[in-house]
Structure formats: structure tokens, C-alpha cells
N, CA, C and O atoms as CSV, one atom per row, in Angstrom:
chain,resi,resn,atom,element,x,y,z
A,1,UNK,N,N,0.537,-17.244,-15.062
A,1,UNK,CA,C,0.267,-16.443,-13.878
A,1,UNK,C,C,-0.052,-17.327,-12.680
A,1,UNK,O,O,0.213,-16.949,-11.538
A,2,UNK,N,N,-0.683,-18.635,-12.967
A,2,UNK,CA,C,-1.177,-18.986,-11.482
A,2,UNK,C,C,-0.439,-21.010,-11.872
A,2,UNK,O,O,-0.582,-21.582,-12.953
A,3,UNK,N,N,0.156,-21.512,-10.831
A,3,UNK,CA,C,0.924,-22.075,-11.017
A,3,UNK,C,C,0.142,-23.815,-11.016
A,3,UNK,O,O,-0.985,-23.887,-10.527
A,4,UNK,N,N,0.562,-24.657,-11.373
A,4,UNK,CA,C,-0.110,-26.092,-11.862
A,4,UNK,C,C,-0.099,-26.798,-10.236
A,4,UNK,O,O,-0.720,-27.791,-9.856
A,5,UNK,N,N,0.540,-26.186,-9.697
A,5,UNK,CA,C,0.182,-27.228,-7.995
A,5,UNK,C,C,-1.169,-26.300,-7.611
A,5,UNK,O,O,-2.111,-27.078,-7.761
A,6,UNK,N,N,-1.695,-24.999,-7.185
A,6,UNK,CA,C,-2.367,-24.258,-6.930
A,6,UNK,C,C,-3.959,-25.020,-7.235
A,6,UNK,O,O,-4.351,-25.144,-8.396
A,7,UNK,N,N,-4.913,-25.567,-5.888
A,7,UNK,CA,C,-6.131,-25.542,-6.354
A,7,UNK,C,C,-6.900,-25.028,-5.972
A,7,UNK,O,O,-8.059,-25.424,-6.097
A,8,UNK,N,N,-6.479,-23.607,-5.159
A,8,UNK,CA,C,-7.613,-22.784,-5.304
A,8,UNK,C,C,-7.125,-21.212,-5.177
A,8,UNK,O,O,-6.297,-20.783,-4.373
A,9,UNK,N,N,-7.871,-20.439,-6.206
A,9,UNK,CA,C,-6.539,-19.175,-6.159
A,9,UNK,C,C,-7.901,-17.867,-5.267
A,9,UNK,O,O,-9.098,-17.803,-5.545
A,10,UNK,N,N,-7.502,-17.417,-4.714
A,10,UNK,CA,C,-8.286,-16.251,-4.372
A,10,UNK,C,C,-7.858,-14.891,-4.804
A,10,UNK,O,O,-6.779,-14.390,-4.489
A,11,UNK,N,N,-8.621,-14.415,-5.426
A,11,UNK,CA,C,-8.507,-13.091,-6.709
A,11,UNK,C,C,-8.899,-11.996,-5.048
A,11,UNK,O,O,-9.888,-12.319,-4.389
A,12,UNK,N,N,-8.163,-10.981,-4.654
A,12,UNK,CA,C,-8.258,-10.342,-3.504
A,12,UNK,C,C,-8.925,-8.996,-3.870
A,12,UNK,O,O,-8.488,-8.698,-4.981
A,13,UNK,N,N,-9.656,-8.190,-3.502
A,13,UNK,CA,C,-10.335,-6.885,-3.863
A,13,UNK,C,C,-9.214,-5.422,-3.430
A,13,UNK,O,O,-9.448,-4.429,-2.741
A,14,UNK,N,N,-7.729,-5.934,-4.329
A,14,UNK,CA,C,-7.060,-5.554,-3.238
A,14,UNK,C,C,-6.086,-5.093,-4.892
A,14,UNK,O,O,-5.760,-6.021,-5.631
A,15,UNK,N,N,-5.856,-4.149,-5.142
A,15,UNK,CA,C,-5.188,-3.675,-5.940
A,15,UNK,C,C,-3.454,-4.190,-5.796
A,15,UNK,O,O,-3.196,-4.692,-4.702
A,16,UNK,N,N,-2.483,-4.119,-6.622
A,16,UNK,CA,C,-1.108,-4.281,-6.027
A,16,UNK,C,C,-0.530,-3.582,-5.598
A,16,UNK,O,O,0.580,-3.790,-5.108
A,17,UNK,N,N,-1.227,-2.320,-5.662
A,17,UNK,CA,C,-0.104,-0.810,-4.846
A,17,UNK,C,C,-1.519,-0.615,-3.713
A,17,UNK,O,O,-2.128,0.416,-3.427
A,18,UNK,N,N,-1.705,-1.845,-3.296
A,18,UNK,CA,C,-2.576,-1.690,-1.644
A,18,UNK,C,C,-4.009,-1.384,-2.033
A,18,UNK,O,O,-4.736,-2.103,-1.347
A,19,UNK,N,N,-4.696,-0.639,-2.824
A,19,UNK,CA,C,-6.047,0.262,-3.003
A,19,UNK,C,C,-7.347,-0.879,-2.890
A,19,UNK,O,O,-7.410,-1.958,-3.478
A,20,UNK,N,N,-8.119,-0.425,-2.167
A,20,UNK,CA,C,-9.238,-1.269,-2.373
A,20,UNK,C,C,-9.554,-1.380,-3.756
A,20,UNK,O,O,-9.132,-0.408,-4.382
A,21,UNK,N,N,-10.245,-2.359,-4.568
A,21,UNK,CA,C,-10.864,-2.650,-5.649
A,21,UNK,C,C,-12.486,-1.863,-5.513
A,21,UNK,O,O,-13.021,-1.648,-4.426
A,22,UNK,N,N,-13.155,-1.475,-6.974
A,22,UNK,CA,C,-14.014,-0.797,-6.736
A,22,UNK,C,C,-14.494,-1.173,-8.016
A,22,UNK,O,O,-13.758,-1.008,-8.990
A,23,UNK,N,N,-16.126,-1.867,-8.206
A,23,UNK,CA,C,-17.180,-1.223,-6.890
A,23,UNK,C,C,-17.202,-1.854,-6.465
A,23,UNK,O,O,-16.666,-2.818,-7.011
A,24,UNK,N,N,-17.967,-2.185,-4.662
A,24,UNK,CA,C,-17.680,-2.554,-3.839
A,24,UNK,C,C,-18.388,-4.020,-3.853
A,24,UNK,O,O,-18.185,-4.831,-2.949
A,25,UNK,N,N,-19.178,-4.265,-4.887
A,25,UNK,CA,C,-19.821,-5.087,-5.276
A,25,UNK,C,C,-18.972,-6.082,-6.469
A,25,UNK,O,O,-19.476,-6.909,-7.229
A,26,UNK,N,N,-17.739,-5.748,-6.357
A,26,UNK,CA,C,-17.404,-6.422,-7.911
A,26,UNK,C,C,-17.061,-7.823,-7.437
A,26,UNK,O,O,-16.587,-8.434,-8.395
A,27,UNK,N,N,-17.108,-8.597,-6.322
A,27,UNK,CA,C,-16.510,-10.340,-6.237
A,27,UNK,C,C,-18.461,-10.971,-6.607
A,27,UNK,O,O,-18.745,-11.759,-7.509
A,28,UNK,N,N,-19.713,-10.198,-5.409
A,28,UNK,CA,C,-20.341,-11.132,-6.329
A,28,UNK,C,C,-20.591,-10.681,-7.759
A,28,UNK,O,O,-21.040,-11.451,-8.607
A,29,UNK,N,N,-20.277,-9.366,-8.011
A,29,UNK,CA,C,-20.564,-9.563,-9.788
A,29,UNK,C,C,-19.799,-10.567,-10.965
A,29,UNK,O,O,-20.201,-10.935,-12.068
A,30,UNK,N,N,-18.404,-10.867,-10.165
A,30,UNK,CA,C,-17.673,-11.835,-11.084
A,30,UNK,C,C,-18.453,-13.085,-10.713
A,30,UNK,O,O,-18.967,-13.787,-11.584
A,31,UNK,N,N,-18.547,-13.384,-9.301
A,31,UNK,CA,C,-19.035,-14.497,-9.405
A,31,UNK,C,C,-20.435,-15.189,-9.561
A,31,UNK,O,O,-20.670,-16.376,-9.335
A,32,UNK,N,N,-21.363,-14.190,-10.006
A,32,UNK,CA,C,-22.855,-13.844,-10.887
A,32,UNK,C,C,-22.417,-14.084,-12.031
A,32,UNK,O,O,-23.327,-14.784,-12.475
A,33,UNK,N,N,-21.509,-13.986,-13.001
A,33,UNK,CA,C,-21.338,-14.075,-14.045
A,33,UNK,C,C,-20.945,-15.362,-14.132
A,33,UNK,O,O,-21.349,-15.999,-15.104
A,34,UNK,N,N,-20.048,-16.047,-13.111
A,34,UNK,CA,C,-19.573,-17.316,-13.582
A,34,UNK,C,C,-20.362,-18.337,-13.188
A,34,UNK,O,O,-19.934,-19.489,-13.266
A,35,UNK,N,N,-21.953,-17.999,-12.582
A,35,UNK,CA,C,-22.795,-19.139,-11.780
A,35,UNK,C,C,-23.376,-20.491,-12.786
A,35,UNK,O,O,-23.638,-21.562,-12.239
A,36,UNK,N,N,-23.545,-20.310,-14.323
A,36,UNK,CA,C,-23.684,-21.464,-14.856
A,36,UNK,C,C,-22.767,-21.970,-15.042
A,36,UNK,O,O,-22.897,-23.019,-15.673
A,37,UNK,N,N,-21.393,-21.590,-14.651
A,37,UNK,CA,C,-19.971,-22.945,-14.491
A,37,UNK,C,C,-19.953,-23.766,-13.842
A,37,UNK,O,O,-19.186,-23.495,-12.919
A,38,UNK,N,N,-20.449,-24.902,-13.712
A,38,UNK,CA,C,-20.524,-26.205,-12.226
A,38,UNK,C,C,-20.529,-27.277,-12.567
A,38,UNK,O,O,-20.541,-27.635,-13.745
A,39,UNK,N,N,-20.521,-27.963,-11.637
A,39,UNK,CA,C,-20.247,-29.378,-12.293
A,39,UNK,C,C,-21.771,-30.343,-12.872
A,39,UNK,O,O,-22.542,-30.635,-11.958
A,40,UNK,N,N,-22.049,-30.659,-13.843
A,40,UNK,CA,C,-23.299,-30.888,-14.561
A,40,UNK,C,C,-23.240,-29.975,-15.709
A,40,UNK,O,O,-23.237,-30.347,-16.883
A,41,UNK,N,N,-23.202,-28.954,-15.370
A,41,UNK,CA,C,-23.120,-27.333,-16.228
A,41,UNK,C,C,-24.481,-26.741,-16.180
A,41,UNK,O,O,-25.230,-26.949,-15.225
A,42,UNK,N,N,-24.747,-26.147,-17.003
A,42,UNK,CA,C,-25.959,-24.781,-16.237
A,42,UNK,C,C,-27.387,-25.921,-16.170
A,42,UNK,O,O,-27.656,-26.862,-16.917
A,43,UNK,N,N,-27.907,-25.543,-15.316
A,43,UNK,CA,C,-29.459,-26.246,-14.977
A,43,UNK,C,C,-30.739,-25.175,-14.188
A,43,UNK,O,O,-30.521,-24.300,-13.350
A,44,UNK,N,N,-31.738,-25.479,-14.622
A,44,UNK,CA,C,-32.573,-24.592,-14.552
A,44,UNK,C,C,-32.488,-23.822,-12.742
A,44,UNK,O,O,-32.065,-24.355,-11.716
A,45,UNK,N,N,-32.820,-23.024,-12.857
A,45,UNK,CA,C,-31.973,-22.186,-11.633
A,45,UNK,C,C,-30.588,-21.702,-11.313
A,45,UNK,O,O,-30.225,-20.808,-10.550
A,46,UNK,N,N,-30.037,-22.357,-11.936
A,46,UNK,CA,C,-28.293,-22.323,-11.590
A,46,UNK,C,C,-28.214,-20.756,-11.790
A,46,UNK,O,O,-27.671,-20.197,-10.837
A,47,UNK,N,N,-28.495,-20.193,-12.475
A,47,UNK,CA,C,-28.509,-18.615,-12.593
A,47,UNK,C,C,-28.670,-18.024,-11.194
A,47,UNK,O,O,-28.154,-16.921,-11.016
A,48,UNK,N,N,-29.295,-18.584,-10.204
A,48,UNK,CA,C,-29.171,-18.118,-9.256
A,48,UNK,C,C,-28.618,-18.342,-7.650
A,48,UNK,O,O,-28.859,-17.956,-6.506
A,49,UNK,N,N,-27.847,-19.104,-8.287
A,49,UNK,CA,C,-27.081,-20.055,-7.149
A,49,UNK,C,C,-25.362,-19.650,-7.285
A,49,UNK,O,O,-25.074,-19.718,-8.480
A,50,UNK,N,N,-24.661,-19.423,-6.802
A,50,UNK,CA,C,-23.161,-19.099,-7.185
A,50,UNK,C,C,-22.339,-20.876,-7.830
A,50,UNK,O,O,-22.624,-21.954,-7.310
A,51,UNK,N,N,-21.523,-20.740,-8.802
A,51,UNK,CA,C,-20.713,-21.952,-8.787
A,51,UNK,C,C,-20.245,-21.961,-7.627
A,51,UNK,O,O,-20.016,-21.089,-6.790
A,52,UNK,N,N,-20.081,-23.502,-7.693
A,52,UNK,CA,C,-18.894,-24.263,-6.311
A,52,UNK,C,C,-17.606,-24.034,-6.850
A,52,UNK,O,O,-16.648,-24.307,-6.127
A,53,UNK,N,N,-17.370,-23.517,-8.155
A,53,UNK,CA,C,-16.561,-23.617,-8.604
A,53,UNK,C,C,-15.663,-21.829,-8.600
A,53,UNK,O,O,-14.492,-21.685,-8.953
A,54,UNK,N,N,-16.427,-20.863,-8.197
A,54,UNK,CA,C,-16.109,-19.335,-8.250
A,54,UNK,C,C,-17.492,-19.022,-6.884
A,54,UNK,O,O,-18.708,-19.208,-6.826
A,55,UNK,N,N,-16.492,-18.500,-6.013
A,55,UNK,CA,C,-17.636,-18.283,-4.815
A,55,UNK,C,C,-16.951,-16.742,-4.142
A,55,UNK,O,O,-15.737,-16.739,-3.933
A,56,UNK,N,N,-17.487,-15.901,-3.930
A,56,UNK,CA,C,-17.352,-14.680,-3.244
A,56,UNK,C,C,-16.930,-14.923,-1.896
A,56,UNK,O,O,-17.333,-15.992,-1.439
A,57,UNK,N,N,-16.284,-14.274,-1.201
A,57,UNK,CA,C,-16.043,-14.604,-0.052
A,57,UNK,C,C,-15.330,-13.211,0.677
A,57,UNK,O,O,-15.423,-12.028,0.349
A,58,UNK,N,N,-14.554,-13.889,1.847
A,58,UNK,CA,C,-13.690,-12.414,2.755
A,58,UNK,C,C,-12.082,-13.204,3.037
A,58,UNK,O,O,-12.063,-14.427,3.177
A,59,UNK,N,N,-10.821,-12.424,3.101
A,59,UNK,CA,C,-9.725,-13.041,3.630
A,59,UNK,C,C,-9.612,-11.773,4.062
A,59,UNK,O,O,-9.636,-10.690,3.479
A,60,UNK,N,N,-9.475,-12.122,5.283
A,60,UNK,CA,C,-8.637,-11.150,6.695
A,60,UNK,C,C,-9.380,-9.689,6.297
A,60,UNK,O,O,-8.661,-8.720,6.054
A,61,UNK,N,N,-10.732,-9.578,6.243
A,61,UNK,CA,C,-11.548,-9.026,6.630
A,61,UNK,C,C,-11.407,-7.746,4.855
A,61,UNK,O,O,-11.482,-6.518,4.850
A,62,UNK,N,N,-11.136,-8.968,3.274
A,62,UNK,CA,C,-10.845,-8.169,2.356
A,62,UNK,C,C,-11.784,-8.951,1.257
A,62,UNK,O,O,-11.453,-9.989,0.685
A,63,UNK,N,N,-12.935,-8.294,1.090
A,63,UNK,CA,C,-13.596,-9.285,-0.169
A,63,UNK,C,C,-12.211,-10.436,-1.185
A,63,UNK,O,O,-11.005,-10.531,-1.412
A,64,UNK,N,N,-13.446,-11.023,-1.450
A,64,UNK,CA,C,-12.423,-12.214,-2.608
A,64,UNK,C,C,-13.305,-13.271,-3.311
A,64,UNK,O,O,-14.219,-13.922,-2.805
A,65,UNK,N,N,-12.868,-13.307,-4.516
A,65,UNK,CA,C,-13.406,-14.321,-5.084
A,65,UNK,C,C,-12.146,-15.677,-5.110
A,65,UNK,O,O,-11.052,-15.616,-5.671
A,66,UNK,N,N,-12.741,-16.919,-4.281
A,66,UNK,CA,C,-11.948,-18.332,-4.685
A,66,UNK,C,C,-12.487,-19.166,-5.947
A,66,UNK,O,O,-13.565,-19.715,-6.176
A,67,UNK,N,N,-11.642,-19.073,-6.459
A,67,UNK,CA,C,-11.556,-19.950,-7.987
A,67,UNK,C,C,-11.008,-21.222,-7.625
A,67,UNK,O,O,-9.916,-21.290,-7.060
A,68,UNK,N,N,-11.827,-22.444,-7.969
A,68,UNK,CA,C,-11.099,-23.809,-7.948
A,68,UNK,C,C,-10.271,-24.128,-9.370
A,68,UNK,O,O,-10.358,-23.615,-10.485
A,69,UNK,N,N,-9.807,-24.718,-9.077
A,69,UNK,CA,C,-9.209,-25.609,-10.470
A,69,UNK,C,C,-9.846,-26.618,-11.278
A,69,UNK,O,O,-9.588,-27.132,-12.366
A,70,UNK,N,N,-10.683,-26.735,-10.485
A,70,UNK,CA,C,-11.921,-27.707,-11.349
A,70,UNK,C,C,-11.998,-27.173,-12.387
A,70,UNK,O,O,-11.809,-27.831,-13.410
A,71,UNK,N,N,-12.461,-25.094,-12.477
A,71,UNK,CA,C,-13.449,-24.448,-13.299
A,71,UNK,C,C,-12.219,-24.665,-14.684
A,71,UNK,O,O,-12.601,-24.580,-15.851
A,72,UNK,N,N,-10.982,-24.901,-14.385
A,72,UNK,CA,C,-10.123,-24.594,-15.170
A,72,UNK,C,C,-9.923,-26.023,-16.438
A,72,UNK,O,O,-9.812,-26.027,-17.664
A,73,UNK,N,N,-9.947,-26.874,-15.622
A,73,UNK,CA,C,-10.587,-28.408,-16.127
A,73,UNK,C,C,-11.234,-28.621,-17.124
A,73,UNK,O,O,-10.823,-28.868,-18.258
A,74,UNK,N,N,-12.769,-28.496,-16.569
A,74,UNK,CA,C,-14.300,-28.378,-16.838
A,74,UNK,C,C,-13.941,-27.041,-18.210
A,74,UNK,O,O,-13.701,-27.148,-19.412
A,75,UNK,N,N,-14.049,-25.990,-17.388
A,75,UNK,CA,C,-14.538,-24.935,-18.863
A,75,UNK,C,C,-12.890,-23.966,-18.692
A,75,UNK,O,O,-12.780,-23.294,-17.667
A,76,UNK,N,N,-11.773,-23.955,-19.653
A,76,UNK,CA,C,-10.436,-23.235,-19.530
A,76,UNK,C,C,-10.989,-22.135,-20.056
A,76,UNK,O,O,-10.350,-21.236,-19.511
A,77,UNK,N,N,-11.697,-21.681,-20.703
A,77,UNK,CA,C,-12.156,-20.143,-21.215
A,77,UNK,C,C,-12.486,-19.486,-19.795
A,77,UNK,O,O,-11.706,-18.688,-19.276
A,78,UNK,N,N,-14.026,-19.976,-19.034
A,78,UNK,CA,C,-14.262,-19.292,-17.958
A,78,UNK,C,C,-13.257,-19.408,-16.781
A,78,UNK,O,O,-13.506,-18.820,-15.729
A,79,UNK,N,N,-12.212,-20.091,-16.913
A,79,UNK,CA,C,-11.030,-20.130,-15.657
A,79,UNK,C,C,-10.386,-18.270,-16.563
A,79,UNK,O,O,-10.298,-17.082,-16.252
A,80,UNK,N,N,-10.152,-19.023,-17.555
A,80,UNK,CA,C,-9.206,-17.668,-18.463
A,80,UNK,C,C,-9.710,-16.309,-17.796
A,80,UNK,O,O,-8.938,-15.551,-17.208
A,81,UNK,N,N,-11.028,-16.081,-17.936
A,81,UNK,CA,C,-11.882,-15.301,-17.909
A,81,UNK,C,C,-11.169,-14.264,-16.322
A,81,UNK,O,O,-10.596,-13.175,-16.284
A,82,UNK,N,N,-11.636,-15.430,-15.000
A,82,UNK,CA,C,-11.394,-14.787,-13.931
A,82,UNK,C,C,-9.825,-14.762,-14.009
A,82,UNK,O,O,-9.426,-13.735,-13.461
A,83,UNK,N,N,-8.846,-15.489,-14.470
A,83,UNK,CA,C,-7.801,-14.667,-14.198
A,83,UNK,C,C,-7.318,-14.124,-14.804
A,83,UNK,O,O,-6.244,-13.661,-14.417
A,84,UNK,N,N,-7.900,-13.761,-16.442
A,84,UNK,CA,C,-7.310,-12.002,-16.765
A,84,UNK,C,C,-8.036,-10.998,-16.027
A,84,UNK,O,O,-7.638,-9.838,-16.138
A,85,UNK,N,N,-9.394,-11.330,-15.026
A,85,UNK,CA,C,-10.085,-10.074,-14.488
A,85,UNK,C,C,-9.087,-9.673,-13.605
A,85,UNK,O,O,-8.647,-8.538,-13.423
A,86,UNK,N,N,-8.761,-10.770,-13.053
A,86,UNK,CA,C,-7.206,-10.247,-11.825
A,86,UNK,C,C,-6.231,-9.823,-12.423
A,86,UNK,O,O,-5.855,-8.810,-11.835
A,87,UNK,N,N,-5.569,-10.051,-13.328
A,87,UNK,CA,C,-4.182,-9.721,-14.172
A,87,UNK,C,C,-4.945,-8.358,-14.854
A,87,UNK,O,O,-4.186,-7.411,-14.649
A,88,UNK,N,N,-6.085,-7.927,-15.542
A,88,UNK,CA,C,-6.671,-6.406,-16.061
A,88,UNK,C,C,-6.717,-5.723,-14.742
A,88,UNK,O,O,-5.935,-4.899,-14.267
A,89,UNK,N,N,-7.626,-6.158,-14.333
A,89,UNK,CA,C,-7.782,-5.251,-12.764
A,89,UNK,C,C,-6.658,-4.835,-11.865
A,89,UNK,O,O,-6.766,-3.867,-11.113
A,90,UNK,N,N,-5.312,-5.754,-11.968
A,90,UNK,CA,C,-4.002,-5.017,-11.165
A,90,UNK,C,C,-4.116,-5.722,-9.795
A,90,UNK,O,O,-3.323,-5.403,-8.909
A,91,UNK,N,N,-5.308,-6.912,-9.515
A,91,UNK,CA,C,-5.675,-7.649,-8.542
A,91,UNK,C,C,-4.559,-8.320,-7.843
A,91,UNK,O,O,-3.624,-8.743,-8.523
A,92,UNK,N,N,-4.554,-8.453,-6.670
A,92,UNK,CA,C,-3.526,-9.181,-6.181
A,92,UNK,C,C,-4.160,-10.525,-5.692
A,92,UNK,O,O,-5.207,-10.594,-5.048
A,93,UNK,N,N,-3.297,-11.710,-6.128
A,93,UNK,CA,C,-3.858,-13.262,-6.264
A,93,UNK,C,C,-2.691,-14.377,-5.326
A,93,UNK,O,O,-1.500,-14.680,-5.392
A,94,UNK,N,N,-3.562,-14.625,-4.701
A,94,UNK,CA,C,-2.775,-15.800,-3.720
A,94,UNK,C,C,-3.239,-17.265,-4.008
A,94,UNK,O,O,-4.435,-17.556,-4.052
A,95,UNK,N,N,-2.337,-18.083,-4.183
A,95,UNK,CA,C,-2.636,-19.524,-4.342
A,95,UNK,C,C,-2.488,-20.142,-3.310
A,95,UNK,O,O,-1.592,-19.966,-2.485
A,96,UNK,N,N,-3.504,-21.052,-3.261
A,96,UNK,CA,C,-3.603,-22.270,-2.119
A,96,UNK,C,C,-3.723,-23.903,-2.881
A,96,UNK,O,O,-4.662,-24.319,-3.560
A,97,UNK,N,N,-2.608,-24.537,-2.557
A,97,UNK,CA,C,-2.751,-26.019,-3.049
A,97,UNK,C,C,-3.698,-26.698,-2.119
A,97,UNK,O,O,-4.438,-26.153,-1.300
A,98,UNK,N,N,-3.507,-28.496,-2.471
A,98,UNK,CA,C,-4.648,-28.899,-2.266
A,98,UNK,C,C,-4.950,-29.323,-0.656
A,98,UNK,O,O,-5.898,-30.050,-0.357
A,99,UNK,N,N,-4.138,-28.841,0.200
A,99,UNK,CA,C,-3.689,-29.010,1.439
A,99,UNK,C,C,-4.233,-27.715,2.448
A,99,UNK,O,O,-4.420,-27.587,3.658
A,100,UNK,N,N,-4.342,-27.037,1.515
A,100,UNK,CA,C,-4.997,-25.150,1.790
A,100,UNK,C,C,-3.333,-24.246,2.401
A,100,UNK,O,O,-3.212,-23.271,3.143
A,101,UNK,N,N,-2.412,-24.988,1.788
A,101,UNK,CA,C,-1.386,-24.200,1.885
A,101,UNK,C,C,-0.493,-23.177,0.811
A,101,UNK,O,O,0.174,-23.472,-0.181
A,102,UNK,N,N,-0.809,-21.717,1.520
A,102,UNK,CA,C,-0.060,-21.157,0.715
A,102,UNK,C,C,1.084,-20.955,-0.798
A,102,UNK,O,O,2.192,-21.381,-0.474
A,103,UNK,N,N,1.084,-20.737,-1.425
A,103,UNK,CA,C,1.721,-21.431,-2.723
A,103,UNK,C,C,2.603,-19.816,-2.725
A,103,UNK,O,O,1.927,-18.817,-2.968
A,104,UNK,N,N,3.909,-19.681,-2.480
A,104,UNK,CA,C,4.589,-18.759,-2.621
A,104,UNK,C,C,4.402,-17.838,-3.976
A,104,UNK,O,O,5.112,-16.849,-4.153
């Protein structure tokens, strides 16, 4: 699904037949779940800090979670993880290589 040049994919709150994703809360809940993924790996607090590696965010004014390729590296289960949530969820996913350019 997400291609070997791609290092950073953004999972969009954005269904593929257009629909917002719901609940409206679900990028930081994925990325609450993935906060002991980082580089060191979990350390006291990290529970409450987001990974550098899965961070919530907005594109063109549409929640999103960006996934690095690090997480995929480091731990391939929790990479697995966020992108069957996009491939279950019907999520629509854009890749950016390491240049921050678009990945067709």
C-alpha cells in the first residue's frame, strides 16, 4: 500500500468517497496509542508526549495523522498497525518522500 521511496505518509480524516472520518477525535486517538513508539522507545512519561514518529496534525484545513518511516524501521508491527487503520477505515493516504514531495 505505501511505497519504499515515501518517508512520510499522512493517513487524511478523509474517507475515499470524500466523507469526513468520525469521531472527530480519531488522529489524536491513533496517535495516543502510538506515543511509546520513539526513538529510545517508551520512557517514563512518554505516555504523554505524542511520538516524533506518528503526530496529529491538519492538511488544507483536514485532520491527519503523519507517519514517518522511521516507525516502520524501529517497530514494523506499530507502522503495520497505522496503515491497516487507513486501509480498515477506507482512509485516504498521501505520500511524501524525503524532499516533502508528493509521491503519486
Amino acid at each position: 500500500m505505501v511505497s519504499n521511496a515515501a518517508k512520510e505518509v499522512f493517513i487524511l480524516g478523509l474517507t475515499r468517497t470524500g466523507k469526513a472520518f468520525r469521531p472527530s477525535d480519531w488522529a489524536e486517538r491513533l496517535a495516543g496509542v502510538m506515543s511509546p513508539f520513539r526513538p529510545g522507545g517508551p520512557q517514563p512519561g512518554s505516555h504523554l508526549r505524542y511520538s516524533p514518529w506518528c503526530i496529529p496534525s491538519s492538511l488544507d484545513g483536514i485532520k491527519c495523522v503523519i507517519v514517518n518511516r522511521e516507525l516502520r524501521d524501529a517497530e514494523p508491527m506499530a507502522w503495520d498497525f497505522c496503515i491497516n487503520f487507513a486501509r480498515d477505515n477506507n482512509l485516504q493516504v498521501r505520500e511524501y518522500d524525503a524532499q516533502g514531495r508528493l509521491i503519486a
